[in-house]
Residue frames as a rotation matrix with the C-alpha (Angstrom) as fourth column:
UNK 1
-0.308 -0.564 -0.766 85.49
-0.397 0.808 -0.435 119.32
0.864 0.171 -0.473 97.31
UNK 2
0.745 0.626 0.231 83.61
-0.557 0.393 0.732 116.69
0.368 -0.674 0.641 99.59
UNK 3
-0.440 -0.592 0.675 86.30
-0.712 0.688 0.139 114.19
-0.547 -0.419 -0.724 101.94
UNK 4
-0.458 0.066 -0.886 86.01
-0.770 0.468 0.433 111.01
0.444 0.881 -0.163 100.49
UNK 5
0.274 0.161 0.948 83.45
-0.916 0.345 0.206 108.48
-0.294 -0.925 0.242 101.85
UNK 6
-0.197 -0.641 0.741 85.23
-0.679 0.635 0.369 105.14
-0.707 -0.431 -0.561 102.81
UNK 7
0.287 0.556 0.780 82.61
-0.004 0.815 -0.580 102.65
-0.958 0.163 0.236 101.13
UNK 8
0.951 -0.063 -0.303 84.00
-0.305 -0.366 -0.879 104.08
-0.055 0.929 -0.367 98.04
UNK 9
0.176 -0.978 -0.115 88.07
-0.657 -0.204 0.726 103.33
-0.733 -0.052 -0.678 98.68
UNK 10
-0.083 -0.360 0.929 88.69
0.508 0.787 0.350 100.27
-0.857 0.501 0.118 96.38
UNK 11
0.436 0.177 0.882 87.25
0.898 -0.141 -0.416 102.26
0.051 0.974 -0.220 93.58
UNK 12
0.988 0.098 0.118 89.36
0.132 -0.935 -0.330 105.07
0.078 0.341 -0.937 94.38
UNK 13
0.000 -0.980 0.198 92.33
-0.384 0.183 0.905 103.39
-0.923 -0.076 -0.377 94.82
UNK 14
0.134 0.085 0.987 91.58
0.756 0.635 -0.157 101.85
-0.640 0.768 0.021 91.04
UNK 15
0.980 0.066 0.187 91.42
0.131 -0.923 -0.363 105.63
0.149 0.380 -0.913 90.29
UNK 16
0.663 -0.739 -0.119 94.33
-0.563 -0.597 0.571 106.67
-0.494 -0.312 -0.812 91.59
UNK 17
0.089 -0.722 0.686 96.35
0.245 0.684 0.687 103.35
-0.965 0.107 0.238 90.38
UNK 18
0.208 -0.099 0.973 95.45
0.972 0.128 -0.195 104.24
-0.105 0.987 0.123 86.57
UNK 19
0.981 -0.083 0.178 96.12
-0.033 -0.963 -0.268 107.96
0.194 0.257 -0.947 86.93
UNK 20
0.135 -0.937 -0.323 99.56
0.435 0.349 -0.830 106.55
0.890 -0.028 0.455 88.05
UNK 21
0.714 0.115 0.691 99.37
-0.510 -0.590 0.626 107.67
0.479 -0.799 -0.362 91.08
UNK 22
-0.485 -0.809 -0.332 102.23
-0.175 0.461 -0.870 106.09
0.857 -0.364 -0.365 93.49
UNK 23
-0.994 0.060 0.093 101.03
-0.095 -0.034 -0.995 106.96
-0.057 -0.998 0.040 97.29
UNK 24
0.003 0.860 -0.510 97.31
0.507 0.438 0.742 105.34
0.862 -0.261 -0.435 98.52
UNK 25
-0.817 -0.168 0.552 96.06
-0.477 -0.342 -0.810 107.04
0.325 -0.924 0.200 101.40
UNK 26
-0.644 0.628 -0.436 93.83
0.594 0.770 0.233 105.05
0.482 -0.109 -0.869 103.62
UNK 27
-0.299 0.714 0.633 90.64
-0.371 -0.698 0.612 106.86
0.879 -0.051 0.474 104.22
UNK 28
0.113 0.961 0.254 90.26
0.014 -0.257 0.966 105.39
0.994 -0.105 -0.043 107.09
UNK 29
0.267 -0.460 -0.846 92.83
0.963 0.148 0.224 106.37
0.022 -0.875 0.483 108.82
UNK 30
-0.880 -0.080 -0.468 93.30
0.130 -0.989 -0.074 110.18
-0.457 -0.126 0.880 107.90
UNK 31
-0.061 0.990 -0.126 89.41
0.791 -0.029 -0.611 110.72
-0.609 -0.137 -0.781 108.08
UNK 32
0.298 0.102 -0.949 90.21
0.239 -0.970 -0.029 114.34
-0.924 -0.219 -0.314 106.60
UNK 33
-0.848 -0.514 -0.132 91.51
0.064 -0.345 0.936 113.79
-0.527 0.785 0.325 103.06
UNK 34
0.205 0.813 -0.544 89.97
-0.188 -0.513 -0.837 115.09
-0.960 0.274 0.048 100.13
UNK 35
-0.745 -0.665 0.058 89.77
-0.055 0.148 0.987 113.95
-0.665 0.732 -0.147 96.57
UNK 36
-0.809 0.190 -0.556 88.11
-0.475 -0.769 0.429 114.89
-0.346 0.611 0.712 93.78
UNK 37
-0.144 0.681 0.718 84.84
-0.152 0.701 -0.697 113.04
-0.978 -0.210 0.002 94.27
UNK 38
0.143 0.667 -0.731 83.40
-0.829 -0.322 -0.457 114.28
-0.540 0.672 0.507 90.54
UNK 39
-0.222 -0.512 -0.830 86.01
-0.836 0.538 -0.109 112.08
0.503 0.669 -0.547 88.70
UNK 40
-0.905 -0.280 0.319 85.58
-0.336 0.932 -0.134 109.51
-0.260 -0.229 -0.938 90.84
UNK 41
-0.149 0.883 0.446 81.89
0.045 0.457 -0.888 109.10
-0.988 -0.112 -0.108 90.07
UNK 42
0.412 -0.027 -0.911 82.41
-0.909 -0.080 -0.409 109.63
-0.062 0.996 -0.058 86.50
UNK 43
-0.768 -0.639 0.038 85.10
-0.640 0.768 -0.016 106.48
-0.019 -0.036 -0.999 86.98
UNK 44
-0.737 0.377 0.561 82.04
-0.084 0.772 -0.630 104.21
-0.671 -0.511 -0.538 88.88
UNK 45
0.204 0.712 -0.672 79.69
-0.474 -0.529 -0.704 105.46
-0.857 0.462 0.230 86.46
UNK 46
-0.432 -0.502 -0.749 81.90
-0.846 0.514 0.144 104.19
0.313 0.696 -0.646 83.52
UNK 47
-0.900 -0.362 0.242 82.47
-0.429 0.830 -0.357 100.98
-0.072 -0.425 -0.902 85.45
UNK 48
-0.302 0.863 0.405 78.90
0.150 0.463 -0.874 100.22
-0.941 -0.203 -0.269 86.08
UNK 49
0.322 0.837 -0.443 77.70
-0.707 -0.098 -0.700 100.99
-0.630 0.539 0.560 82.96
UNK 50
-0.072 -0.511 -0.857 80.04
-0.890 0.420 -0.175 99.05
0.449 0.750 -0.485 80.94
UNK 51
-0.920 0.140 0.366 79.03
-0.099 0.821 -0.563 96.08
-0.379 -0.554 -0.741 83.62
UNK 52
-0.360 0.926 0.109 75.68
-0.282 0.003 -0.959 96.47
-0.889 -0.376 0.261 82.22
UNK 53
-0.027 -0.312 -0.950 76.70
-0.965 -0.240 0.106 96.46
-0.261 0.919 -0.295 78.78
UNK 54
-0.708 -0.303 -0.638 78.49
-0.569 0.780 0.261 93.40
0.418 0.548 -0.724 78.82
UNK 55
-0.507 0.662 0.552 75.13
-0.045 0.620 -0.784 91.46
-0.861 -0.422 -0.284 80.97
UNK 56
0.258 0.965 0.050 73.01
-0.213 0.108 -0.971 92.53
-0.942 0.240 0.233 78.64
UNK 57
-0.299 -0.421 -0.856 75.19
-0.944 0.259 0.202 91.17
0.137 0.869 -0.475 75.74
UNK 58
-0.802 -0.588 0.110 75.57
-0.597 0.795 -0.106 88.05
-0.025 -0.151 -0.988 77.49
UNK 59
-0.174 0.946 0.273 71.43
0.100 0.293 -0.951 87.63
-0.980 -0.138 -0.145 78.01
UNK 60
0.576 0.558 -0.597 71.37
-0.551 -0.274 -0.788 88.49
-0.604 0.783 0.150 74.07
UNK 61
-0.024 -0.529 -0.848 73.52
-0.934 0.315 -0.170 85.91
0.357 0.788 -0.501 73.42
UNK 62
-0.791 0.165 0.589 72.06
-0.353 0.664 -0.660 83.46
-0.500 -0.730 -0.467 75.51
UNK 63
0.310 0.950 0.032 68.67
-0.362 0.149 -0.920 84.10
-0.879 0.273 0.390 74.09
UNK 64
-0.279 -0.504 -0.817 70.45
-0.959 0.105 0.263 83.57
-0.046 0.857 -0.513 70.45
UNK 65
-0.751 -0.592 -0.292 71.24
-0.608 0.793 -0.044 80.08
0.258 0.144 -0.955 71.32
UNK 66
-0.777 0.553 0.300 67.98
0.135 0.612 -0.779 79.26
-0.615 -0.565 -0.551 72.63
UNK 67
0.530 0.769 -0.356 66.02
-0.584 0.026 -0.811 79.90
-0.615 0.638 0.463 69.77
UNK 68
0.061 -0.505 -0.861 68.52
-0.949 0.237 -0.207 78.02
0.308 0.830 -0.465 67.80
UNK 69
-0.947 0.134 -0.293 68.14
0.266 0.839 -0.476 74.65
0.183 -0.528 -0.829 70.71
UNK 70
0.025 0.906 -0.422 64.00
0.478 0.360 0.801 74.65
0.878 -0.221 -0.424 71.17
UNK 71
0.800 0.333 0.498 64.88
-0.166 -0.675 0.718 77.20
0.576 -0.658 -0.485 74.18
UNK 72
0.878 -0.462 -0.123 67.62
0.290 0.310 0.905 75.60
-0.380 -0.831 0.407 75.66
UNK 73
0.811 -0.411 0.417 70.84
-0.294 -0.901 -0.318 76.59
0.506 0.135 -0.852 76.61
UNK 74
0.836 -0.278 -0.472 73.92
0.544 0.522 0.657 74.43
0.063 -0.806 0.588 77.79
UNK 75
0.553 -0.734 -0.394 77.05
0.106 -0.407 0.907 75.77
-0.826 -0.544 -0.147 79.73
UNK 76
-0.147 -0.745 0.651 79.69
0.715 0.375 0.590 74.33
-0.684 0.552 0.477 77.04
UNK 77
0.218 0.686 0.695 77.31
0.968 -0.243 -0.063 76.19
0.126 0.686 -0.717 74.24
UNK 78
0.968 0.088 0.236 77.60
0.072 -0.995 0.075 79.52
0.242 -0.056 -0.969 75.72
UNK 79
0.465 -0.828 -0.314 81.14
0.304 -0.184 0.935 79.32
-0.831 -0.530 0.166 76.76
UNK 80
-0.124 -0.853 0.508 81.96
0.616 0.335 0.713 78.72
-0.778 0.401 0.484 73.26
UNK 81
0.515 0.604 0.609 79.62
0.789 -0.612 -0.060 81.44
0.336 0.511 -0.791 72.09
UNK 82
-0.377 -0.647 0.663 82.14
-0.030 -0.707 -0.707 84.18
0.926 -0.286 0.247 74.63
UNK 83
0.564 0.802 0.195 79.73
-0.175 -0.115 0.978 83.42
0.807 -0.586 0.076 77.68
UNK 84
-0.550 -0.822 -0.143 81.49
-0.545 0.484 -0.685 82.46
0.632 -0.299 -0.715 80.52
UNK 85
-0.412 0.255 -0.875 80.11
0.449 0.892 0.049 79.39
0.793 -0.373 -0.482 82.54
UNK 86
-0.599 -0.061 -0.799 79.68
0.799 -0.123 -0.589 81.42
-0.063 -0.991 0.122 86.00
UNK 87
-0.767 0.583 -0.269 77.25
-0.364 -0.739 -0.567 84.26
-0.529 -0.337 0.779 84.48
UNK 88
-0.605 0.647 -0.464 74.90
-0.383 0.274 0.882 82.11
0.698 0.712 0.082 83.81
UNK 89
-0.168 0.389 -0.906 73.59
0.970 0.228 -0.082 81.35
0.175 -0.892 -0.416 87.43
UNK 90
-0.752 0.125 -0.648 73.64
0.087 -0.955 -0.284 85.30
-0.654 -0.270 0.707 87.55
UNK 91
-0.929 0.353 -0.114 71.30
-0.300 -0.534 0.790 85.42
0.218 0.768 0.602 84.56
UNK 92
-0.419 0.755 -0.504 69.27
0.384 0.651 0.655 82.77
0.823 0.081 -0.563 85.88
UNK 93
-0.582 -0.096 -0.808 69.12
0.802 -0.237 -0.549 84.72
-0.139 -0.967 0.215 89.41
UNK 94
-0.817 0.262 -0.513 67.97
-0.082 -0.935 -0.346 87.81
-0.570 -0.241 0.785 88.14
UNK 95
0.097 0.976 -0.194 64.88
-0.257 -0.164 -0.952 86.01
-0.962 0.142 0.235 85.84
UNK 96
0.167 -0.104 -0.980 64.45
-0.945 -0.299 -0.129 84.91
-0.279 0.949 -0.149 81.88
UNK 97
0.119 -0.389 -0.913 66.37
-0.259 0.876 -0.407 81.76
0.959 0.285 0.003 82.55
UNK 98
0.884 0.331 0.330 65.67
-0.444 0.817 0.368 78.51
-0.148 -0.471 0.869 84.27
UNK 99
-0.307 -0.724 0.618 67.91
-0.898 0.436 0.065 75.95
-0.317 -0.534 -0.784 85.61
UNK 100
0.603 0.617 -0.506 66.75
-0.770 0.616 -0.165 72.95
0.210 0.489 0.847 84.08
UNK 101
0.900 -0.392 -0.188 70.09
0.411 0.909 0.070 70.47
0.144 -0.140 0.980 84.87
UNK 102
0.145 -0.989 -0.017 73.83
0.522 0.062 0.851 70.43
-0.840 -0.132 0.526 85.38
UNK 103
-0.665 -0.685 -0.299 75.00
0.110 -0.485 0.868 72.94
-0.739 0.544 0.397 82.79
UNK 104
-0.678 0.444 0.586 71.48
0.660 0.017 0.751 73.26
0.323 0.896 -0.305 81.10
UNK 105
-0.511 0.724 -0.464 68.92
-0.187 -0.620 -0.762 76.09
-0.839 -0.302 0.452 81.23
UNK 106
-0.126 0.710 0.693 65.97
0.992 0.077 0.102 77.27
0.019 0.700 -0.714 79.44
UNK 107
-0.951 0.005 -0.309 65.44
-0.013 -1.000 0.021 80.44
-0.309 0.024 0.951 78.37
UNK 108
-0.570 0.817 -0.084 61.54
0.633 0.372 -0.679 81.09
-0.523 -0.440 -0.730 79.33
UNK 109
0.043 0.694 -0.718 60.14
-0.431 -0.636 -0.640 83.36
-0.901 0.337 0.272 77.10
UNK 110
-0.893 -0.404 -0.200 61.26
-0.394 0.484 0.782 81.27
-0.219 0.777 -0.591 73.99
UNK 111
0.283 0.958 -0.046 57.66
-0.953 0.275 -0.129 80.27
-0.111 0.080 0.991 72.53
UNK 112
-0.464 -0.497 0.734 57.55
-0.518 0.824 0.230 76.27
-0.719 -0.274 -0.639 72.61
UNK 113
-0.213 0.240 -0.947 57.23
-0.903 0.321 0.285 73.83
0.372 0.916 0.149 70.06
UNK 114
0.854 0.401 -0.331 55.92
-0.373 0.916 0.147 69.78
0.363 -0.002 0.932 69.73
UNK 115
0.619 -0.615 -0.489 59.45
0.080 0.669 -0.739 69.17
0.781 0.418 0.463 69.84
UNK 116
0.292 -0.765 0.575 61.09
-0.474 -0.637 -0.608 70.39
0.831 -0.095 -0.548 72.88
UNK 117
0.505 -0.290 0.813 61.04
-0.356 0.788 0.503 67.45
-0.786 -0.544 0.295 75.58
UNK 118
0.915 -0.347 0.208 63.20
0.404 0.809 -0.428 65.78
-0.020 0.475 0.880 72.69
UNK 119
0.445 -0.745 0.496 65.51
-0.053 -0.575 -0.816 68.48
0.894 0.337 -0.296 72.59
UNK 120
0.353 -0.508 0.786 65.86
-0.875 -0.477 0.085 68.66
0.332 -0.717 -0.613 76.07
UNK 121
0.961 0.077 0.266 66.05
-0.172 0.918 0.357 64.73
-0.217 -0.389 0.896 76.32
UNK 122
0.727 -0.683 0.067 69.11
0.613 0.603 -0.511 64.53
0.309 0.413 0.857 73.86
UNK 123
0.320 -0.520 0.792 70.72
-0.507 -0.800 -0.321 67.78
0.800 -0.299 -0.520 75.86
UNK 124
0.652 -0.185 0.735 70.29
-0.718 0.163 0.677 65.85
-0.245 -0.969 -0.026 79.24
UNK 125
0.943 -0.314 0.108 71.47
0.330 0.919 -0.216 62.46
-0.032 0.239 0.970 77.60
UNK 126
0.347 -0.678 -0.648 74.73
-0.006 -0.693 0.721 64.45
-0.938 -0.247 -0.245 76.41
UNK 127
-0.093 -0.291 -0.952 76.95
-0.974 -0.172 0.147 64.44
-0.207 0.941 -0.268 73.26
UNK 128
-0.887 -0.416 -0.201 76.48
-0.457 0.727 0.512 61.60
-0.067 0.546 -0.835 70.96
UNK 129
-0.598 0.769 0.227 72.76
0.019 0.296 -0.955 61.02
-0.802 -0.566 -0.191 72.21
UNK 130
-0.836 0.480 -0.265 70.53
-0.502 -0.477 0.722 60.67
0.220 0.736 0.640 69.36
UNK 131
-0.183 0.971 0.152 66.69
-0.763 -0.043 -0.645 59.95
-0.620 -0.235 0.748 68.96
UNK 132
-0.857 -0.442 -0.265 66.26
-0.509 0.807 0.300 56.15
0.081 0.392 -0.916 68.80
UNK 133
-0.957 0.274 -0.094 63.71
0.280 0.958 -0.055 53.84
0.075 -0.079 -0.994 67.59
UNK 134
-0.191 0.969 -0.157 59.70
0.980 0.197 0.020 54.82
0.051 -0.150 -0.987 68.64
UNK 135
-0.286 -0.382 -0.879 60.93
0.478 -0.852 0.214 58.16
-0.830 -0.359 0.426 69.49
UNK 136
-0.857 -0.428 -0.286 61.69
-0.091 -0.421 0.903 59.04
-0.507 0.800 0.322 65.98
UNK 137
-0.648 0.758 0.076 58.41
0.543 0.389 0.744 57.62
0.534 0.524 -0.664 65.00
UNK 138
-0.394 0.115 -0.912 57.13
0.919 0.033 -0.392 59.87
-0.015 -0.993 -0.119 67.62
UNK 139
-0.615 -0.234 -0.753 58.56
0.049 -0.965 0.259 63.01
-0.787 0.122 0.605 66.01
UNK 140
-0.921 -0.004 -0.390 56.51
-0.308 -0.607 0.732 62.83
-0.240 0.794 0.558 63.18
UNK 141
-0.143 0.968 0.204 53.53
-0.686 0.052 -0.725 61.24
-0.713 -0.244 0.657 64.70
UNK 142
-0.227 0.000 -0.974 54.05
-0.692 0.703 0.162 57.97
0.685 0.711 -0.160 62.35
UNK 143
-0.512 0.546 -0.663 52.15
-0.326 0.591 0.738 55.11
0.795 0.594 -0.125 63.45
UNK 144
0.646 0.759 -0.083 49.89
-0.074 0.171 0.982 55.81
0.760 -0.629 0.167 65.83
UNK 145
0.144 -0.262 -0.954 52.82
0.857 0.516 -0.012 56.05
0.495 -0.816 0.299 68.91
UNK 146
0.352 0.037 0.935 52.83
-0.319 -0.935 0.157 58.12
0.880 -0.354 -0.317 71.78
UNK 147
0.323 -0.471 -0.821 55.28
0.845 0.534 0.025 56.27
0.427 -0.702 0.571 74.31
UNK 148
0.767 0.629 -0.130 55.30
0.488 -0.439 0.754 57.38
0.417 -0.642 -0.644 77.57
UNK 149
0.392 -0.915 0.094 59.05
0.219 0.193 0.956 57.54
-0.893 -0.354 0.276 77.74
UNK 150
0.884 -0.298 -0.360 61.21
-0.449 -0.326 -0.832 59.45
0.131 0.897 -0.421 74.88
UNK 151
0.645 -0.726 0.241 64.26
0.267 0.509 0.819 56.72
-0.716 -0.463 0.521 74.06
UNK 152
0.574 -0.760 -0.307 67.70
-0.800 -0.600 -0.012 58.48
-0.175 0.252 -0.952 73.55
UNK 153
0.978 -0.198 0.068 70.34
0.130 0.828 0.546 56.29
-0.165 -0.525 0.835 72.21
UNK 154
0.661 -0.749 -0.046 73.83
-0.629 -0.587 0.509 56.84
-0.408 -0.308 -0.859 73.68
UNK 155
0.548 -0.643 -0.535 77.20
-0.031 0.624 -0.781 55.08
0.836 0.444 0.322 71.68
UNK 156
-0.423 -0.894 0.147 78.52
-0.356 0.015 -0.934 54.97
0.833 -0.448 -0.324 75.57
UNK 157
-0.160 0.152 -0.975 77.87
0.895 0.438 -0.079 53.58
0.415 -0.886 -0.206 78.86
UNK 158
-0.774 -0.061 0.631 76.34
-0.007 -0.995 -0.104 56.46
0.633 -0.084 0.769 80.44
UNK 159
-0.428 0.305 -0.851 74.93
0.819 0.528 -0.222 56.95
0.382 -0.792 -0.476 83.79
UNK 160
-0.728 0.002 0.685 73.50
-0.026 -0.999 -0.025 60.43
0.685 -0.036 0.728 83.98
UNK 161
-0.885 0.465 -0.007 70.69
0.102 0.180 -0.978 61.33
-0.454 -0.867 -0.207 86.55
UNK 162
-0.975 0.213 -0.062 67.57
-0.126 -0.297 0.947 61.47
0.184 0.931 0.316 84.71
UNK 163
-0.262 0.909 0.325 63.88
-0.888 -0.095 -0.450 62.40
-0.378 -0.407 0.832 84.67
UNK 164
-0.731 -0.149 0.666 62.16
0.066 0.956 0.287 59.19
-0.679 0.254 -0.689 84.06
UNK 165
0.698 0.635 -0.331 60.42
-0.252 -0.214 -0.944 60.51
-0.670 0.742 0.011 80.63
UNK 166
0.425 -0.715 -0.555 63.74
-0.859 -0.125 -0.497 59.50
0.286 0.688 -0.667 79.08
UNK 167
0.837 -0.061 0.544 64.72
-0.073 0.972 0.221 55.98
-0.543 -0.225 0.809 78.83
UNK 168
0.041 -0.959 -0.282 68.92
-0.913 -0.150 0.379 55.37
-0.406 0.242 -0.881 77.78
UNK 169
0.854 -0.165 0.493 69.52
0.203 0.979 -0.023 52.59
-0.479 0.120 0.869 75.42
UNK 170
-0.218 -0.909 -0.357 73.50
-0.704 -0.107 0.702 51.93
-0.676 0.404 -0.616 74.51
UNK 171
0.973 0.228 -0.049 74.34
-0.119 0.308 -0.944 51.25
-0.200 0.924 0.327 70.87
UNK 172
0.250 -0.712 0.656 77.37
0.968 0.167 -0.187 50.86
0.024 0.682 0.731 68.55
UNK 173
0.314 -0.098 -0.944 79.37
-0.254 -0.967 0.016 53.43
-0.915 0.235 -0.329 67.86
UNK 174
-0.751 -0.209 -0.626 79.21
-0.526 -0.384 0.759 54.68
-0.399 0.900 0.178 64.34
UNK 175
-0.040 0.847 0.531 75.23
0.968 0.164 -0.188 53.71
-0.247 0.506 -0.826 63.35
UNK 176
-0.538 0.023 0.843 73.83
0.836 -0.117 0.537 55.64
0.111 0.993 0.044 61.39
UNK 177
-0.101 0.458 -0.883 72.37
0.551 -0.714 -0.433 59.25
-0.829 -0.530 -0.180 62.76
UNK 178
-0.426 0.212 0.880 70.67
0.627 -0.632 0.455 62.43
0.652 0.745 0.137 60.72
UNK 179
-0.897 0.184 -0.403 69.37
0.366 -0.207 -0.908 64.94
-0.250 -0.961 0.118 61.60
UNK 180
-0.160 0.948 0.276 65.36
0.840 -0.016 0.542 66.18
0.518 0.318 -0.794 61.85
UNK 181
0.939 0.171 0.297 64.28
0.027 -0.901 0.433 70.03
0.342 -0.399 -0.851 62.96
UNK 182
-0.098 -0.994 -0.054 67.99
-0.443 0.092 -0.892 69.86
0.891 -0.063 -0.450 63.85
UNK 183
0.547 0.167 0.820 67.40
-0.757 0.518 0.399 67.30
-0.358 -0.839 0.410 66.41
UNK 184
-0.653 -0.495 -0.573 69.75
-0.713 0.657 0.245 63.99
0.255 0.568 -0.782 65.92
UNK 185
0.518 0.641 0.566 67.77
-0.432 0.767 -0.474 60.49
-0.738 0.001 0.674 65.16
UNK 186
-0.319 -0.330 0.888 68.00
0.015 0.935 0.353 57.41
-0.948 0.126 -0.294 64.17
UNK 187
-0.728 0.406 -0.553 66.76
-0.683 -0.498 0.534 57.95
-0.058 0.767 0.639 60.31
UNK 188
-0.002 0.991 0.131 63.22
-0.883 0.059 -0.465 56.76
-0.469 -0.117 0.876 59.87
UNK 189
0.129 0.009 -0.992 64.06
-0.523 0.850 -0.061 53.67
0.843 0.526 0.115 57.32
UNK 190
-0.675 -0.238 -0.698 65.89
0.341 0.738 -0.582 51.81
0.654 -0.631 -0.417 60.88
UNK 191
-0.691 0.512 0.511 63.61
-0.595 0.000 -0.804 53.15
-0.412 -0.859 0.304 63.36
UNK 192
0.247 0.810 -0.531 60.80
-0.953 0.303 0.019 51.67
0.176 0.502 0.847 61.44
UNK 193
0.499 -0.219 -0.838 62.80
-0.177 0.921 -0.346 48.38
0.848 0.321 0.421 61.25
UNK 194
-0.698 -0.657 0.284 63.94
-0.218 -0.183 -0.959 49.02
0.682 -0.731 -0.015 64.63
UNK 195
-0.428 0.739 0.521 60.23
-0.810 -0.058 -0.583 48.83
-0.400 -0.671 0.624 66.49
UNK 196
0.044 0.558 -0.828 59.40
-0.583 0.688 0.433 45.06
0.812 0.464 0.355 64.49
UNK 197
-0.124 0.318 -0.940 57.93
0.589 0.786 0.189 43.05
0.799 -0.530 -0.284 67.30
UNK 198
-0.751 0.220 -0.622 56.91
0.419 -0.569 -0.707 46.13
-0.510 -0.792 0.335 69.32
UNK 199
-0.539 0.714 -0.447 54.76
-0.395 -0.682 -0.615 47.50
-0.744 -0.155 0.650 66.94
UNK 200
0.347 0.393 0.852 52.25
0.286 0.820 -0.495 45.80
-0.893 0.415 0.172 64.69
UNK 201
-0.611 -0.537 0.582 53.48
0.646 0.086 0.758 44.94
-0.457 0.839 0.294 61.16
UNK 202
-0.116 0.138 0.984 50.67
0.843 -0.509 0.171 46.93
0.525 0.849 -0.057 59.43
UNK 203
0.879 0.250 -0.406 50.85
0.397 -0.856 0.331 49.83
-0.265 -0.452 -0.852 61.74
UNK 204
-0.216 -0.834 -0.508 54.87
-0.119 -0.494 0.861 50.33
-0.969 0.246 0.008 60.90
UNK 205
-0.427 -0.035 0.903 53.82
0.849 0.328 0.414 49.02
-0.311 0.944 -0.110 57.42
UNK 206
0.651 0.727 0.218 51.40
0.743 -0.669 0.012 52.34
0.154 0.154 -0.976 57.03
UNK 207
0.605 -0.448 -0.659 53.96
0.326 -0.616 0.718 54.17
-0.727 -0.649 -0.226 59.11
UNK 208
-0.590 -0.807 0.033 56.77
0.299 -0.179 0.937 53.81
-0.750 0.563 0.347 56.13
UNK 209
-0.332 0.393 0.858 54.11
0.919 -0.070 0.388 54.33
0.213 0.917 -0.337 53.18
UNK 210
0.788 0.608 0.094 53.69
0.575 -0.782 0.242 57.52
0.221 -0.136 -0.966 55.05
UNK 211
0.466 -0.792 -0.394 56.60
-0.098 -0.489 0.867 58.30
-0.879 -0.365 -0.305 55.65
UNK 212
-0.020 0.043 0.999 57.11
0.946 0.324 0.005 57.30
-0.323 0.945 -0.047 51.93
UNK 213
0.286 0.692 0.663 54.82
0.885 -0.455 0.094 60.23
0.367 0.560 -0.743 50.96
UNK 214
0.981 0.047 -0.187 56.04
0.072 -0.989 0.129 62.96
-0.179 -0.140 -0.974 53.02
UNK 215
0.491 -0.842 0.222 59.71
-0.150 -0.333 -0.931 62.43
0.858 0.424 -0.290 51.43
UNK 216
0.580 -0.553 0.599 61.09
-0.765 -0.115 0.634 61.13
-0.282 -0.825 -0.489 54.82
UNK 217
0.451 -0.167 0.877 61.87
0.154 0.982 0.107 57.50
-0.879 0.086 0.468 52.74
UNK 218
-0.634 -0.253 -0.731 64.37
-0.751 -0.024 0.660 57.54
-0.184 0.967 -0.175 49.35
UNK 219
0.117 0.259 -0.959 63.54
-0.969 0.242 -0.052 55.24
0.219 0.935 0.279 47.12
UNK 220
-0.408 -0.779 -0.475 66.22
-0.209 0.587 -0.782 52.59
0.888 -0.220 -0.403 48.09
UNK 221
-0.901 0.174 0.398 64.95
-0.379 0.134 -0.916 52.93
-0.213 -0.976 -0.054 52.26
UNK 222
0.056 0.962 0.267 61.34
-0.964 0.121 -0.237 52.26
-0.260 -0.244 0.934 50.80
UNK 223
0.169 -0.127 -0.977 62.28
-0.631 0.748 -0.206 48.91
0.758 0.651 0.046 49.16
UNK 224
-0.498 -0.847 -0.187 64.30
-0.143 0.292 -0.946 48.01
0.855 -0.444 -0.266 52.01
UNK 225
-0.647 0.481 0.591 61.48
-0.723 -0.141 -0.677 48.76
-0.242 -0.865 0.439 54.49
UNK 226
0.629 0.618 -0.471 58.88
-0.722 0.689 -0.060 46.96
0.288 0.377 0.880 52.27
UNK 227
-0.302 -0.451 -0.840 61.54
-0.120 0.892 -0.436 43.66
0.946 -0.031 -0.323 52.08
UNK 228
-0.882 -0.454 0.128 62.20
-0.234 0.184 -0.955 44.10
0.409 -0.872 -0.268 56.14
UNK 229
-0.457 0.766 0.451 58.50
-0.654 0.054 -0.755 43.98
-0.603 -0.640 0.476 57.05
UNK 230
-0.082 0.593 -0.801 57.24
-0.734 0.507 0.451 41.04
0.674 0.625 0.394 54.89
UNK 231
0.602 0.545 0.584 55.77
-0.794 0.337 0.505 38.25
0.078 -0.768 0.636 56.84
């Protein structure tokens, strides 16, 4: 039996409290007690491992959600997944995952797609944010645009800080949203009919007969496009 060393009291007053112990001695005033070191490192042992446990849950449920968001990963998301809010800065601290905004990360090993500056646009933008107008025409590489700026549009007054690849335009609430790669957007019939006098008539006019063909247009939305773009 070794004296107990000090650096160790808190966990051995946790020891002693669940063995029911009543009487704490302070180690560091009677320099000379002894207590049964073995158990206590079996105790810390426990402790720490079961601290490792639940990290490496929390990083395997982090990583979850970021293959399911284009890599990303917001605060709210993981809270409501069992995360709590505060071990995320610890996850990001120790590597894997990026800070990226207020209550958003990336999780960096996540392979990347065409699509993830949209994801992360309508993450920064916040709830209600969908992919408006050129954007959407963007996502599927329909006529010929490649704007320099990805516009998000928000059914609120909303002042967030933003990079300036992301341009905020406020709408109605209750228009019409869907969703694409699970990304929300305007649906392709109104963006089309949304970019007349920004983009030339037979460039959006090509755009919808392609977008016709790959089954992004019903029936009904092609008619409706065809009508909206006559001269």
């Amino acid at each position: 039996m070794l004296p107990l060393v000090c650096r160790g009291k808190t966990i051995m007053k946790e020891y002693l409290r669940e063995k029911n112990v009543s009487t704490l001695v302070d180690c560091d005033s009677v320099p000379g007690v002894k207590f049964p070191l073995v158990n206590v490192a079996r105790y810390y042992r426990f402790r720490y491992s079961c601290d490792m446990e639940t990290r490496v849950k929390f990083r395997d449920i982090v990583r979850e959600l970021a293959f399911d968001h284009y890599g990303y990963v917001t605060t709210r998301d993981a809270a409501d997944a069992g995360v709590p809010a505060v071990e995320l800065p610890k996850l990001a601290a120790r590597g894997g995952l990026k800070n990226i905004a207020y209550g958003l990360y990336r999780v960096l090993d996540v392979p990347p797609t065409p699509f993830d500056q949209f994801a992360e646009a309508l993450l920064r933008a916040g709830e209600g944010a969908y992919l408006h107008g050129e954007s959407v025409l963007a996502l599927f590489g329909l006529a010929d645009v490649n704007p320099n700026r990805i516009k998000v549009a928000v059914p609120r007054r909303a002042r967030p800080v933003l990079p300036p690849f992301i341009e905020l335009t406020q709408v109605q609430d209750g228009a019409p949203t869907t969703l694409y790669d699970g990304l929300a957007a305007q649906p392709v019939a109104q963006a089309i009919l949304e970019c007349r006098g920004r983009i030339e008539r037979e460039r959006l006019l090509d755009a919808a007969k392609r977008a016709r063909k790959e089954g992004l247009l019903t029936t009904s939305e092609w008619s409706r496009v065809k009508k909206g773009l006559e001269p």
